[in-house]
KOLBA-550622 format. One record per residue (C-alpha): residue in three letters; chain; x, y, z. Coordinates in steps of 0.25 Angstrom, whole numbers, plus 2048, in hexadecimal, padded with zeros to 3 digits. Layout:
BEGIN
   zaro   senu    xx    yy    zz
    ala      A     X     Y     Z
...
***
This chain:
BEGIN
   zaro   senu    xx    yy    zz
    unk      A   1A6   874   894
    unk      A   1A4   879   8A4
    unk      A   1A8   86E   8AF
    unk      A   1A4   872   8BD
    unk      A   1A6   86C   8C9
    unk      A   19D   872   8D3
    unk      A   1A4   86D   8E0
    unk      A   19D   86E   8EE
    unk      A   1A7   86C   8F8
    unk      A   19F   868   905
    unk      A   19A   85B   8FE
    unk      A   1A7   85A   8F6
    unk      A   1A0   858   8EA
    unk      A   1A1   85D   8DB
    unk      A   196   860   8D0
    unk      A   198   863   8C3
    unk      A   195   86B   8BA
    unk      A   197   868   8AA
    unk      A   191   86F   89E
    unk      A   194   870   891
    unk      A   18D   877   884
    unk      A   181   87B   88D
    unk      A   180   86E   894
    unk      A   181   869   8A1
    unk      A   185   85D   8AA
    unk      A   186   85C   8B8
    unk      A   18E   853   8C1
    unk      A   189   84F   8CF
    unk      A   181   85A   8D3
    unk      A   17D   861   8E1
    unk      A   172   860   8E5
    unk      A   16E   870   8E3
    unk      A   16E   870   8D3
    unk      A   16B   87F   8D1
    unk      A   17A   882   8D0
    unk      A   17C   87A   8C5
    unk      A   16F   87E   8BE
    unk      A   175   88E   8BF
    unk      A   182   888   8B9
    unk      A   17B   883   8AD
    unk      A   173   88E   8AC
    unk      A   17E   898   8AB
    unk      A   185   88F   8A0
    unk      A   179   891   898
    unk      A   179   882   899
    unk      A   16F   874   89C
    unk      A   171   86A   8A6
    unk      A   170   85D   89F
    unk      A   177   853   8A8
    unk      A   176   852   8B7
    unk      A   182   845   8B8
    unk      A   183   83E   8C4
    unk      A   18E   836   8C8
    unk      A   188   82D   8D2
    unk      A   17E   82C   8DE
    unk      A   184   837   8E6
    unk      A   185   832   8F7
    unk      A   18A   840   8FC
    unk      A   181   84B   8F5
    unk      A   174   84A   8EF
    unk      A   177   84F   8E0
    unk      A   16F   859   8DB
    unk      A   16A   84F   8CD
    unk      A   15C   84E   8CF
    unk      A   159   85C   8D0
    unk      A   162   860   8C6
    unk      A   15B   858   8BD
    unk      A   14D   85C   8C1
    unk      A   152   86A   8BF
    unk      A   158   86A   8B1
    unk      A   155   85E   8AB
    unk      A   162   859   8AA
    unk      A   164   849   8AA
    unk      A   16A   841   8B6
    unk      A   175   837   8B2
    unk      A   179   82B   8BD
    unk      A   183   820   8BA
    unk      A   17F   812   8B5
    unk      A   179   80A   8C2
    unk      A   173   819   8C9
    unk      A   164   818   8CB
    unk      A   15E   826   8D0
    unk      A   150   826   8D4
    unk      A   14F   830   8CA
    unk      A   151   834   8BA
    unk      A   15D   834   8B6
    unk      A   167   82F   8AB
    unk      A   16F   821   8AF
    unk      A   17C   822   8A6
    unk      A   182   816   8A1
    unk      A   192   814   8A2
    unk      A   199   81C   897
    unk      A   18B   824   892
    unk      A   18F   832   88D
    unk      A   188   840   88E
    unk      A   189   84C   888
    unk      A   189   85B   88F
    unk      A   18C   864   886
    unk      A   197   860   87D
    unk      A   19C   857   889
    unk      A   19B   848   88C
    unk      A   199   842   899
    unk      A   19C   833   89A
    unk      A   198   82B   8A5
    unk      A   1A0   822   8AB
    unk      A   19C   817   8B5
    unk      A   1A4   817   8C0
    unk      A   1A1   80F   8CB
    unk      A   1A4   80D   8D8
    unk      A   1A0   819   8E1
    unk      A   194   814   8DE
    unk      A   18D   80B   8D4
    unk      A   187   816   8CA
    unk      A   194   81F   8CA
    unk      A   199   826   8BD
    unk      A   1A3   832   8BA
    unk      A   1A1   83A   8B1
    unk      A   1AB   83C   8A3
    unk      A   1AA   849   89D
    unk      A   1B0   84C   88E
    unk      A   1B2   859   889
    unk      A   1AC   85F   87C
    unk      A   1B7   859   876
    unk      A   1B5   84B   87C
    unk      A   1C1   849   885
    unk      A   1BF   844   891
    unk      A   1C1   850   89E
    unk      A   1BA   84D   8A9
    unk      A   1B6   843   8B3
    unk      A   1AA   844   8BC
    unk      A   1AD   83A   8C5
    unk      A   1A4   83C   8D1
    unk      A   1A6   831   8DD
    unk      A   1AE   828   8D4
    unk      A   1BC   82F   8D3
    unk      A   1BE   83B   8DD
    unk      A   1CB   843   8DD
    unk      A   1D4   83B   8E6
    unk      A   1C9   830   8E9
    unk      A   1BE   827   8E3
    unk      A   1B0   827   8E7
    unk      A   1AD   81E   8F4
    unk      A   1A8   810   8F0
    unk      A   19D   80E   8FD
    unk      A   194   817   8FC
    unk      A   18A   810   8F1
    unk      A   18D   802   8F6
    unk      A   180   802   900
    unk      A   179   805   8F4
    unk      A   17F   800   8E9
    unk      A   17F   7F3   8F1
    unk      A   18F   7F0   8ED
    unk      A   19A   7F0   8F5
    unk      A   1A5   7FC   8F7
    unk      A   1B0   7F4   8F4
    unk      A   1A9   7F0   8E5
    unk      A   1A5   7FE   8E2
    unk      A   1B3   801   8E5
    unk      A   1B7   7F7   8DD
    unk      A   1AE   7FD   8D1
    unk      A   1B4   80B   8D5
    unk      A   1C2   806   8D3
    unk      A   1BE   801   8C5
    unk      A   1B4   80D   8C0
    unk      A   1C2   816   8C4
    unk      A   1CA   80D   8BA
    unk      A   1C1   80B   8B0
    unk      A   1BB   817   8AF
    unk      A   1C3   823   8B2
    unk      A   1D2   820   8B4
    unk      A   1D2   81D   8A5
    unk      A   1CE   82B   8A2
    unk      A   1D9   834   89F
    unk      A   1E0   83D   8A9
    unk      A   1DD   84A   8A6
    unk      A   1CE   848   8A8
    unk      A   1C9   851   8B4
    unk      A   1C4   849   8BE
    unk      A   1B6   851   8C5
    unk      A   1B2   846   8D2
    unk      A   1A5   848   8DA
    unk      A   1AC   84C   8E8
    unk      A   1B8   852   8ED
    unk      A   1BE   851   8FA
    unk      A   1B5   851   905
    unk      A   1AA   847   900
    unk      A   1A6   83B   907
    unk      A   1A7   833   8F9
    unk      A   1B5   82F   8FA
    unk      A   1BE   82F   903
    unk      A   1CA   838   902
    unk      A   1C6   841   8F7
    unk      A   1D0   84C   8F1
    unk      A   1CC   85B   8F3
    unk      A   1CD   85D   8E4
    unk      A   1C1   85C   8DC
    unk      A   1C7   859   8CF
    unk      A   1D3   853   8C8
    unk      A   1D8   84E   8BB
    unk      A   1D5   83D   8BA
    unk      A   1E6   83C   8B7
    unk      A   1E8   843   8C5
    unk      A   1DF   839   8CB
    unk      A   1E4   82F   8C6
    unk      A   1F2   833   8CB
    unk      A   1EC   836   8D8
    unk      A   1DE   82E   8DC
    unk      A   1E2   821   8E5
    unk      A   1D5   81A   8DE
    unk      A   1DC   81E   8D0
    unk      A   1EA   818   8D1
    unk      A   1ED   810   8C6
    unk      A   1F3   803   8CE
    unk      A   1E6   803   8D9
    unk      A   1E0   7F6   8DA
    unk      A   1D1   7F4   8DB
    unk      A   1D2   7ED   8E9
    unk      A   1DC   7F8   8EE
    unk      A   1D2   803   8E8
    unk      A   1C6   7FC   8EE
    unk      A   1CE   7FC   8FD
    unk      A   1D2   80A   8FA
    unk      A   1C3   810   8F6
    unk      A   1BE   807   903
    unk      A   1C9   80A   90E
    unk      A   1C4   814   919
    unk      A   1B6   817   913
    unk      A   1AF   81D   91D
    unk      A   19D   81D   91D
    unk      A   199   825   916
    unk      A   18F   830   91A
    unk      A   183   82E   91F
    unk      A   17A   836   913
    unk      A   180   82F   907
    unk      A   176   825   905
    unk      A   16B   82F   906
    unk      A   172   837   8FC
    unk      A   172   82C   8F3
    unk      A   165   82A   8F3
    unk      A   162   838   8F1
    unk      A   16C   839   8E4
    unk      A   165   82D   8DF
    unk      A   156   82E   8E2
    unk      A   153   83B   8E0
    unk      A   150   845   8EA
    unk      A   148   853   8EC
    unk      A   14C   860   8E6
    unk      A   157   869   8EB
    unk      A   14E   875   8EB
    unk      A   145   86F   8F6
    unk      A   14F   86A   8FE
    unk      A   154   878   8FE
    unk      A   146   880   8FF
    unk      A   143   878   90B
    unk      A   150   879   910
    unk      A   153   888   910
    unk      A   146   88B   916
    unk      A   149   896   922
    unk      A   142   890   932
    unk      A   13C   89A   93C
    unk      A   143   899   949
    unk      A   135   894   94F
    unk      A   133   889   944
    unk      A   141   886   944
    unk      A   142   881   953
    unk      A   133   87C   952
    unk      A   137   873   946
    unk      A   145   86F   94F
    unk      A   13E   86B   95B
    unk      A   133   861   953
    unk      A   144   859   950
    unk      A   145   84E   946
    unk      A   14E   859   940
    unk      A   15B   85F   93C
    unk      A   162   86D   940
    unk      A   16C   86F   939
    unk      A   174   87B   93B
    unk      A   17E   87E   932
    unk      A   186   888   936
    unk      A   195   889   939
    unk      A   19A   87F   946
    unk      A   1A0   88D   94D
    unk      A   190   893   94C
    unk      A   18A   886   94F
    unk      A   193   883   95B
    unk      A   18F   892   960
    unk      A   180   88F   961
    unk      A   177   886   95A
    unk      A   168   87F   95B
    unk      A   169   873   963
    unk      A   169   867   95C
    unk      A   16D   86D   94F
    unk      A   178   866   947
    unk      A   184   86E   942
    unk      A   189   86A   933
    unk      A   18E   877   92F
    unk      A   18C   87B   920
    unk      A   19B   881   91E
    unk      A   1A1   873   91E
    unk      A   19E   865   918
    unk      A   18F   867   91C
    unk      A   187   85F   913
    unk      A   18F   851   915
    unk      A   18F   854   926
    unk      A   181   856   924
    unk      A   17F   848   91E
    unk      A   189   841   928
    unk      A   182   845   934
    unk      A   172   845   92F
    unk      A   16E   839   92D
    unk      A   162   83A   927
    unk      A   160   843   918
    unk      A   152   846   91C
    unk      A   154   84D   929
    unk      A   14E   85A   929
    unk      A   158   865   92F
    unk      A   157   875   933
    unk      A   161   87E   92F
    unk      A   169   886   935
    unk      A   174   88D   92D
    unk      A   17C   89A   92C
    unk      A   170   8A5   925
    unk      A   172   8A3   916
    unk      A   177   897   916
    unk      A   16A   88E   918
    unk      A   16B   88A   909
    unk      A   176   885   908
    unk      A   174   87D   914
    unk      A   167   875   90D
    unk      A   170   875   900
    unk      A   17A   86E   908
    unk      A   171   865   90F
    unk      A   168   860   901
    unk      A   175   85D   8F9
    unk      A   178   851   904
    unk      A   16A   84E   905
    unk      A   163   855   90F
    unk      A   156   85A   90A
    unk      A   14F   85C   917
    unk      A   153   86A   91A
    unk      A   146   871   921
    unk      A   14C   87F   923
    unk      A   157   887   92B
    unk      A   155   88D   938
    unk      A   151   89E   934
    unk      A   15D   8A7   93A
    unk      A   166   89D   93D
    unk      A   16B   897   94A
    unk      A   16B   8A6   94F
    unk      A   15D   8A8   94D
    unk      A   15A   89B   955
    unk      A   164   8A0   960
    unk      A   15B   8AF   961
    unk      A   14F   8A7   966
    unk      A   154   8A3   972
    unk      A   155   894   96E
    unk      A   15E   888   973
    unk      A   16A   889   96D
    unk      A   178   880   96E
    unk      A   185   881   96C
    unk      A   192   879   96B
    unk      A   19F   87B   974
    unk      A   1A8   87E   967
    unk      A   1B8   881   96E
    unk      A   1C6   882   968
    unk      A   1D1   879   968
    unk      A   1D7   880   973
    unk      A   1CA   880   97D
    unk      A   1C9   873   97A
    unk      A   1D8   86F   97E
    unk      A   1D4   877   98B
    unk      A   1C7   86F   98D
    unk      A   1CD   85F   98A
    unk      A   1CE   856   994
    unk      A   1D3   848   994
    unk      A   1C3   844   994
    unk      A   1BE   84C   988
    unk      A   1B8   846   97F
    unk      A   1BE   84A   96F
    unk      A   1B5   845   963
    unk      A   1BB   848   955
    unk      A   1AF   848   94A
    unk      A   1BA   848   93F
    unk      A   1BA   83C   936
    unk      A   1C2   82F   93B
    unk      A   1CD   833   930
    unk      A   1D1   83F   934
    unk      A   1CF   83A   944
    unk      A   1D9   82F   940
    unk      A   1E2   83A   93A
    unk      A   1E3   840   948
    unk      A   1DC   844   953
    unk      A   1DB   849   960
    unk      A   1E0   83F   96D
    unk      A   1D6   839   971
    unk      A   1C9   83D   967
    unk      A   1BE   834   964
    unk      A   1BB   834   955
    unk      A   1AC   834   952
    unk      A   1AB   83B   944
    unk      A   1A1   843   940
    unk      A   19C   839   935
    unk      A   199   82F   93F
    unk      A   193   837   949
    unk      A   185   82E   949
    unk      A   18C   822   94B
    unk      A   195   827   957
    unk      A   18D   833   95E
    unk      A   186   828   968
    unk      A   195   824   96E
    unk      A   195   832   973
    unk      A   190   836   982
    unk      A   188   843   985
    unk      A   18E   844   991
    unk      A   19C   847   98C
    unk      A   1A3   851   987
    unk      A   1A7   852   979
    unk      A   1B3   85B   971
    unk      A   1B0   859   961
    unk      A   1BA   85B   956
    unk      A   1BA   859   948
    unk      A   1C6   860   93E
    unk      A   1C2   86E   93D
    unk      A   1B4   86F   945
    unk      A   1A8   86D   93B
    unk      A   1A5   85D   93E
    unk      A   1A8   85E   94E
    unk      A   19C   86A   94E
    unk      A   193   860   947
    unk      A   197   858   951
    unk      A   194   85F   95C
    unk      A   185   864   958
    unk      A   183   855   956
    unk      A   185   850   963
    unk      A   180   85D   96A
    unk      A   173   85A   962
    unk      A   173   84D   969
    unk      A   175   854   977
    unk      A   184   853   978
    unk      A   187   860   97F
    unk      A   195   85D   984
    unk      A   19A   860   976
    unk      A   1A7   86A   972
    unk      A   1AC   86D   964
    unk      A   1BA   86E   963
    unk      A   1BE   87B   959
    unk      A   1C6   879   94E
    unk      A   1C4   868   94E
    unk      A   1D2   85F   94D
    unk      A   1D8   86A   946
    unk      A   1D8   873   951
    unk      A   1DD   86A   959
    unk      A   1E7   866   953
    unk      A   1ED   872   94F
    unk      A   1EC   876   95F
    unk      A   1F7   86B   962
    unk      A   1EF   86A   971
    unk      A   1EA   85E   96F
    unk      A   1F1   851   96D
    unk      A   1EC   847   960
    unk      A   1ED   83B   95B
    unk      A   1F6   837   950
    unk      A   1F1   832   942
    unk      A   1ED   823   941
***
């Protein structure tokens, strides 16, 4: 018996890998499926299950062509109905992968067609939990993300939440292994531990939503206190996860396509479009095509990328770090953008060589900036209101990143603007978003709060 977790830590999100006598079931895949195809491959083994644990909202799992491509049956939860083929288990129903059993059990409350997934070993004892959204390590899945769709309330999927975790999975014994869908980091719950796998009894000792003594109305207001919107893409990803959508191979094809300097700007002047450069916020900072928007791929790229573009079927230009054009598209399709056209040939450098109009953003350290405050500048911290409210500069206006659509018309192009988040990867989004909207009074402090709290220049507000 082999399980893997094939964890992918900017969408905080495991897969799984499970075979057994030369078959093979896999848990919530990615979107690109041709790792898990190598790995049965190489185990001289048949994928047979493609198990999935519920209508994903943050990535668009990789089912449909993993199906197309070896045949292997889908399997939703009771009340899922894709758009496509697929097997709808009922609560309880048992499947065989090799000498294993997966059980399903319906565990509602994420959302309506949620299940985990109970493994037994070749000798029949229970071992493992794959729990996806429902129980998380430290958390439980967020009850408001289906209720648009499923039409219920978030306090009565709690409510069915609080009842799947006792029904279902506190009665199973301790030293099960408890595999959840995310880890810290994930937008799916909201204070998620950074381990991504325990033993059930742990949990039981140490989950909030497990404690023996919780009431359903004091779980309900503890699953629905503080919950924030949710990003913008997840209702689209939804949809994709459950009507079906085109092959992973095309979207990269198209995507990975190399642009001539000369049809690149060509295609950049007719607009309705994206630039999208990638790179780091230091070599962005130092030069950049105008109006290009700076998510940089060496951080949470993919769920930036949803929060700020609004619409899944924008077409973008690329522009990365040479080599690394790939893995911007794979990025990009695995939260559902599919419209990639092609990435700018030789980089920002090449577009530079020509002798065309390029930008840059006034980036300075804590220390310049200490030298440069004066009682009228203006401050704007992009973090999130949590860690605002857990200190923050005197006198800084908190307009995080997440929200930027909703509060970027506040803002006066006349004035002059010093943006911070925690360490300097948000604040340069940021700043290429309001410079692509003609904001030219714009500075990016360094190093972001931590920086300047650790300079002790600079006088901040307590906690509250």
């Amino acid at each position: 018996m082999i399980i893997e977790q094939m964890y992918t830590g900017c969408l905080a999100q495991g897969a799984y890998f499970i075979e057994s006598d030369g078959e093979v079931a896999i848990i919530d895949p990615l979107r690109e499926v041709d790792q898990y195809i190598e790995k049965a491959a190489a185990a001289k083994a048949s994928i047979k299950y493609v198990f999935e644990t519920h209508f994903h909202a943050d990535f668009v799992s990789g089912h449909v062509d993993l199906a197309n491509q070896t045949g292997a049956v889908i399997v939703f939860g009771p009340h899922a109905n894709p758009g496509f083929g697929a097997h709808i288990a009922m609560d309880n129903e048992e499947f065989s992968v090799g000498k294993l059993t997966i059980i399903v059990l319906h565990t509602p409350g994420h959302t309506m067609e949620s299940v985990c997934y109970l493994l037994k070993d070749e000798e029949g004892k229970n071992c493992a939990l794959f729990s996806g959204d429902t129980l998380f390590i430290g958390d439980v899945g967020r009850p408001d993300l289906a209720q648009e769709t499923a039409g219920i309330s978030q306090n009565i999927l709690a409510g069915l939440l609080y009842d799947s975790l006792r029904e279902k999975i506190m009665p199973l014994s301790n030293d099960i292994i408890v595999y959840p869908a995310h880890g810290a980091g994930s937008a799916c719950g909201k204070n998620i531990s950074k381990q991504t796998s325990d033993t059930l009894g742990n949990q039981k000792e140490a989950n909030y939503a497990l404690a023996a003594d919780l009431s359903k109305e004091d779980f309900i207001r503890e699953v629905t206190e503080g919950l924030t919107p949710p990003p913008q893409y997840f209702p689209a990803n939804v949809s994709l996860n459950k009507g079906g959508y085109g092959s992973f191979e095309m979207v990269y094809n198209k995507g990975t396509q190399p642009i001539e300097i000369e049809v690149f700007a060509s295609i950049l002047s007719a607009g309705r479009l994206i630039v999208l450069d990638t790179r780091s916020p230091e070599d962005f900072a130092r030069g950049f095509v105008p109006g290009s928007l700076n998510i940089g791929i060496d951080g949470s790229f993919a769920p930036w990328v949803g929060a700020i573009v609004t619409d899944l079927s924008s077409k973008i230009l690329i522009i990365a770090d040479e080599g690394r054009e790939g893995e911007v598209v794979t990025r990009l399709a695995r939260v559902g953008f599919d419209n990639s056209i092609g990435y700018l040939k030789g980089g920002f450098d090449a577009w530079k060589a020509t002798g065309r109009p390029w930008d840059t953003v006034n980036s300075i350290s804590v220390d310049v900036f200490a030298s440069m405050e004066e009682h009228s500048a203006i401050v704007l911290d992009v973090r999130k209101r949590s860690e605002y409210k857990s200190g923050h500069l005197e006198g800084a206006l908190n307009i995080p990143l997440d929200y930027y659509h909703e509060e970027v018309e506040e803002l006066d192009r006349e004035k002059e603007y010093f943006i911070h988040c925690a360490g300097g990867y948000r604040s340069m989004i940021f700043c290429s978003l309001l410079k692509a909207r003609g904001f030219e009074r714009v500075w990016d402090i360094q190093g972001g709060f931590k920086a300047i709290k650790d300079s002790r220049k600079f006088l901040l507000e307590d906690a509250f």
